[in-house]
C-alpha positions in Angstrom: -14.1 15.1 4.7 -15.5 16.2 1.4 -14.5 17.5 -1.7 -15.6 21.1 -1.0 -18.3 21.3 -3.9 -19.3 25.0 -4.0 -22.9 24.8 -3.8 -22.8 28.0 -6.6 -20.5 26.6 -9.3 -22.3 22.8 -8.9 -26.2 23.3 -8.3 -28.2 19.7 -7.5 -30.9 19.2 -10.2 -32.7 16.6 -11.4 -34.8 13.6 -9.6 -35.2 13.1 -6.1 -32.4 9.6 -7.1 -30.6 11.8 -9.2 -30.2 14.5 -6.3 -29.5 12.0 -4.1 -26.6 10.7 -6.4 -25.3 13.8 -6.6 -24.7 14.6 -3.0 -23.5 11.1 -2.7 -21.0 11.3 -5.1 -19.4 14.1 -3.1 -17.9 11.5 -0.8 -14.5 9.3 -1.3 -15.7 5.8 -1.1 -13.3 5.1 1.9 -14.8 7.9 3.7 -18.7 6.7 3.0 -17.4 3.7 3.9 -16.2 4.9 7.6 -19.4 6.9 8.0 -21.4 3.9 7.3 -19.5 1.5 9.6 -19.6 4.0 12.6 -23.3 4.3 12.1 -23.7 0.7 11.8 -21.0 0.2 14.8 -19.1 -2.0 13.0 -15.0 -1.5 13.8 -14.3 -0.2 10.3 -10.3 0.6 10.9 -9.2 -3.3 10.9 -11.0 -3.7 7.7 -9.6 -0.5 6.0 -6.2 -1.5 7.0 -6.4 -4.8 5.5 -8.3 -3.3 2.2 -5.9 -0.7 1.5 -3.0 -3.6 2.4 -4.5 -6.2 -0.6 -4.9 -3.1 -2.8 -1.7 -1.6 -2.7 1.0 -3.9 -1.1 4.4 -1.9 -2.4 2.8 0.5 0.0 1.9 -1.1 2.9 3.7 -3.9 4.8 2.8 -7.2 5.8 3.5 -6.2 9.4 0.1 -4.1 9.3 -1.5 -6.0 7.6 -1.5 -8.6 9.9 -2.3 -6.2 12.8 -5.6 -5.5 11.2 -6.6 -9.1 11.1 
């Protein structure tokens, strides 16, 4: 879910912002993205499906894309 930061090799320093920065940064934006809809309860999988579609469509078909809307 992460990207396994060893807490050793990367301390957090700085402002209370900056800290906060830091740790956020940790996280894909996709997967911030998820966290934040859950919490929110806002059916994120639709939406993802239909980002990742208009972002890269050599990759993904119409066929899903429509699906997700």
């Amino acid at each position: 879910m992460s990207t396994g930061r060893p807490a050793a090799d990367y301390p957090v320093i700085g402002s209370r912002t900056s800290r906060c920065q830091q740790l956020g940064d940790v996280f894909s934006p996709l997967v911030a993205a998820a966290v934040w809809a859950v919490l929110l309860g806002i059916e994120w999988l639709p939406h993802l499906i239909r980002y990742l579609a208009e972002q890269y469509p050599h990759v993904h078909c119409q066929y899903e894309y429509a699906e997700a809307a």
